[in-house]
GUZATI-208278 format. One record per residue (C-alpha): residue number from 0; x, y, z. Coordinates in pm, 1 decimal, padded with zeros to 6 digits, always signed. Layout:
+------+----------+----------+----------+
| resi |        u |        v |        w |
+------+----------+----------+----------+
|  NUM |        X |        Y |        Z |
...
+------+----------+----------+----------+
***
This chain:
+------+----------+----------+----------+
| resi |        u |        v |        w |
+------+----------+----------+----------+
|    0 | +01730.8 | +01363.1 | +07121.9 |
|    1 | +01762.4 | +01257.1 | +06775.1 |
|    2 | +01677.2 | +01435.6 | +06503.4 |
|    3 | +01495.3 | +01256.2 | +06180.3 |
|    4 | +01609.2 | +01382.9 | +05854.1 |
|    5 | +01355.6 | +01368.9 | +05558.0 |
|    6 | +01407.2 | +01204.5 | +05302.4 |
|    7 | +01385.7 | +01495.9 | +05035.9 |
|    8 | +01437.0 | +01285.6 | +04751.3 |
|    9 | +01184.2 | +01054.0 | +04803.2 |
|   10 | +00890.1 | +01217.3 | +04646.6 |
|   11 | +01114.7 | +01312.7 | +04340.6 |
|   12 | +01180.8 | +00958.9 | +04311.6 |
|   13 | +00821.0 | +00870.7 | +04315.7 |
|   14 | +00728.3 | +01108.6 | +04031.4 |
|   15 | +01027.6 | +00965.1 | +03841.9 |
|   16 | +00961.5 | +00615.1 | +03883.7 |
|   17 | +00582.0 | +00678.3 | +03840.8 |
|   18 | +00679.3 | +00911.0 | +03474.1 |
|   19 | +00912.1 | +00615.4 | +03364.3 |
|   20 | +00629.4 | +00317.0 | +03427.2 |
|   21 | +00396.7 | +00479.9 | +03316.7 |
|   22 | +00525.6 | +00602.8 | +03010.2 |
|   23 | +00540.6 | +00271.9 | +02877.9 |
|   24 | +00202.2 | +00224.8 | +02877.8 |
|   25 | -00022.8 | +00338.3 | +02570.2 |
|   26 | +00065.9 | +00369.8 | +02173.4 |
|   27 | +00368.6 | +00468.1 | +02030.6 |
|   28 | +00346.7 | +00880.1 | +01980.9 |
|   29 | +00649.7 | +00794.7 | +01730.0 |
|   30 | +00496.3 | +00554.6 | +01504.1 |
|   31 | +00288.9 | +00717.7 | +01200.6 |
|   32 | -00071.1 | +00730.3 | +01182.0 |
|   33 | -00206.9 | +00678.4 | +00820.4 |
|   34 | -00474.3 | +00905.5 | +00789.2 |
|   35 | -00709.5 | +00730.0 | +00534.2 |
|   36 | -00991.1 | +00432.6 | +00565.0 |
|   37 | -00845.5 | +00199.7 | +00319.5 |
|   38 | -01040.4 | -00050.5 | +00166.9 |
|   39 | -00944.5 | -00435.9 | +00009.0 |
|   40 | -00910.4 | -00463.7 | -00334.9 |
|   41 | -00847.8 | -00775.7 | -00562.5 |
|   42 | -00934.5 | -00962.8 | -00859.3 |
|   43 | -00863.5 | -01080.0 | -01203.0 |
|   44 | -00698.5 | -00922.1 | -01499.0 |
|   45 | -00744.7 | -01141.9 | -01852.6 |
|   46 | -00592.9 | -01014.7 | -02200.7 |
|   47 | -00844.0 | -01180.3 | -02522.1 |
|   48 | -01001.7 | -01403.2 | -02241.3 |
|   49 | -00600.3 | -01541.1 | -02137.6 |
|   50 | -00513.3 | -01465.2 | -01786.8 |
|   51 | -00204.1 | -01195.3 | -01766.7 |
|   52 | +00088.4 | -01385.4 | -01658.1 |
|   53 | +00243.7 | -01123.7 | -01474.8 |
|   54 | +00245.4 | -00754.8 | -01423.8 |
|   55 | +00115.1 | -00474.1 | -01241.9 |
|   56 | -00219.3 | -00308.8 | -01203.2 |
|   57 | -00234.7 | +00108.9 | -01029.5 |
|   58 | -00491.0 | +00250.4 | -00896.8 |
|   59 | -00446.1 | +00662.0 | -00948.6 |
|   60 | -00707.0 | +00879.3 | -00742.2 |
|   61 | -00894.6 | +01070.8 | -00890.7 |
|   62 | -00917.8 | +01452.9 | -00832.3 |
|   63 | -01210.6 | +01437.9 | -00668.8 |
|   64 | -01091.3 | +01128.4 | -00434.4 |
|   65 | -00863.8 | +01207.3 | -00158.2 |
|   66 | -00605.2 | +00927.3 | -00063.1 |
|   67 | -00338.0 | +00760.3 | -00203.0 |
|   68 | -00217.7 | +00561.6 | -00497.4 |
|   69 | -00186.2 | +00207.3 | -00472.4 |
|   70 | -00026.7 | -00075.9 | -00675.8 |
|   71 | -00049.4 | -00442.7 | -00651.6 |
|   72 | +00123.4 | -00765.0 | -00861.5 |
|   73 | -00083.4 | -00969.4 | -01090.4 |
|   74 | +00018.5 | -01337.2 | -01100.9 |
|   75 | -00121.9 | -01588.0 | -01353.6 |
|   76 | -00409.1 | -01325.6 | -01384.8 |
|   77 | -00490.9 | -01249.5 | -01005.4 |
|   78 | -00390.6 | -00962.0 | -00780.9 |
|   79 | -00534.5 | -00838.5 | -00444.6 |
|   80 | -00409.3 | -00537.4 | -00263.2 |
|   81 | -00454.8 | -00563.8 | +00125.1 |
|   82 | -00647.9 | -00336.6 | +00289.9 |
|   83 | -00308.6 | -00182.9 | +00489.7 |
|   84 | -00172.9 | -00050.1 | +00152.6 |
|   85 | -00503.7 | -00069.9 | -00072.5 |
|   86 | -00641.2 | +00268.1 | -00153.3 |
|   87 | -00984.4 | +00483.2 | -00018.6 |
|   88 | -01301.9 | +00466.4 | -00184.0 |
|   89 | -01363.2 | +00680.5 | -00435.0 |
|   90 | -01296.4 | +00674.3 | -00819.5 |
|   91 | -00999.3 | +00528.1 | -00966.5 |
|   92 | -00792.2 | +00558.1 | -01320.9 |
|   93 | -00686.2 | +00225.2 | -01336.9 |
|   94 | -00306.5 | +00134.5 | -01533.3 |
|   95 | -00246.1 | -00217.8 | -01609.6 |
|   96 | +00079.1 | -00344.3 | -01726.0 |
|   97 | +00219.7 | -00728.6 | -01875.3 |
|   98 | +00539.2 | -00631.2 | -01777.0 |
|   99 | +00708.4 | -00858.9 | -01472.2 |
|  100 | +00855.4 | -00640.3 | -01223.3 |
|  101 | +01248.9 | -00624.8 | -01197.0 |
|  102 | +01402.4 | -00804.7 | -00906.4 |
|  103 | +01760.7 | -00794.3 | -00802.8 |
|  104 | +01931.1 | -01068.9 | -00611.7 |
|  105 | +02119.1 | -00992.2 | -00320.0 |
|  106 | +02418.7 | -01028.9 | -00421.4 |
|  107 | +02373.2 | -00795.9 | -00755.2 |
|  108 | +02463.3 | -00436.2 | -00726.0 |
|  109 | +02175.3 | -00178.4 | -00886.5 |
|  110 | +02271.7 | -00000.2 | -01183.4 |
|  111 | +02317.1 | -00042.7 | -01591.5 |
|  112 | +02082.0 | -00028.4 | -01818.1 |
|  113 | +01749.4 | -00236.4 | -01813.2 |
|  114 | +01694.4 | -00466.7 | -02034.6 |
|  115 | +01324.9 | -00308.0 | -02197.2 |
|  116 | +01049.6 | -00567.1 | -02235.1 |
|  117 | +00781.4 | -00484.8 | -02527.2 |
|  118 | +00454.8 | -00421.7 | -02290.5 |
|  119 | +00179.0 | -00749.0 | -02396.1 |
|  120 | -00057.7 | -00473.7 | -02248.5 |
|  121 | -00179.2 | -00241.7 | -02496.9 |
|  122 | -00078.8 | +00129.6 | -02391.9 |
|  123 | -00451.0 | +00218.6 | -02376.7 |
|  124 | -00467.8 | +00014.8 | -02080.5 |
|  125 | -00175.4 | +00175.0 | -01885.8 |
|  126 | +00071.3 | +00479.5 | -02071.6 |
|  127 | -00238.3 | +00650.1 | -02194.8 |
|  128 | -00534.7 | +00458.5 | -01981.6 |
|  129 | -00837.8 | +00567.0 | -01943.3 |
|  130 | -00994.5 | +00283.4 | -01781.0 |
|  131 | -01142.2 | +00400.1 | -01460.2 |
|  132 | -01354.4 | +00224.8 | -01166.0 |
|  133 | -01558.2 | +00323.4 | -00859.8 |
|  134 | -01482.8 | +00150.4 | -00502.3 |
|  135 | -01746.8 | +00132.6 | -00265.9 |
|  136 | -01669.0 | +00167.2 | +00079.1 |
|  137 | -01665.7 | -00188.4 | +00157.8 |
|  138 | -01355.7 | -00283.0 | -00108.0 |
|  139 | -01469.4 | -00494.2 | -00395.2 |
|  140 | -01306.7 | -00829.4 | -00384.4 |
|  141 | -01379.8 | -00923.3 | -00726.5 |
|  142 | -01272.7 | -00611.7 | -00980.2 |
|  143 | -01202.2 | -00782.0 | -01252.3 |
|  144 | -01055.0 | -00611.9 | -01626.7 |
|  145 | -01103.2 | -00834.0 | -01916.1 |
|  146 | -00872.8 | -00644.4 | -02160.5 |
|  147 | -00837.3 | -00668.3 | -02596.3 |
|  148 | -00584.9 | -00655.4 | -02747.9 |
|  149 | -00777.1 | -00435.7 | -03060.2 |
+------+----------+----------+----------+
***
């Protein structure tokens, strides 16, 4: 007679194969999750009826409005911030600044001192603004800030 031995690994190796597969399958459990409903935000930013050359415009929350900042460039007087880094709806103080951002080139180590750049932006506007806006919950594709000088 001859005996049959059982394969006792076999249904270990089933479960293993069968954990490995399908843990591949579904969404990353390691990648974050932003938590907020962002919305799409651009338009135009003039100073005395010129379009701003360059700069930055910020969009603070508000106390009452629960998400994050967010910051886009303004070229030859347009900006848009994408929906995957814009902010939440809610009310917004807005800072606006002339001042080009500072980029390094590869090949230059950080460090020193900056050379400063007079802001063309009037501080009311950004240092001590108190410009503030409302986003619907849609985004608003054309916020636009015509800005004086005086």
């Amino acid at each position: 007679m001859q005996w049959i031995r059982p394969n006792v690994l076999r249904p270990n190796t089933l479960i293993l194969l069968t954990a490995i597969v399908s843990g591949g399958c579904g969404a990353d459990s390691s990648a974050p999750v932003d938590p907020y409903t962002r919305v799409t935000v651009a338009g135009t930013v003039t100073l005395d009826g010129t379009p701003l050359s360059e700069g930055t415009i910020q969009l603070d929350p508000a106390p009452d409005t629960k998400g994050p900042t967010a910051t886009g460039e303004i070229h030859q007087g347009k900006y848009a911030i994408e929906k995957s880094q814009g902010p939440v709806a809610g009310k917004y103080l807005v800072r606006i600044s002339g001042r080009p951002l500072v980029k390094l080139e590869a090949t230059v180590q950080p460090g020193g001192t900056p050379k400063v750049t007079p802001d063309p932006v009037p501080s009311q506007y950004n240092t001590k603004s108190k410009l503030e806006t409302n986003l619907p919950a849609d985004g608003s594709p054309n916020l636009d800030f015509d800005l004086k000088k005086g």
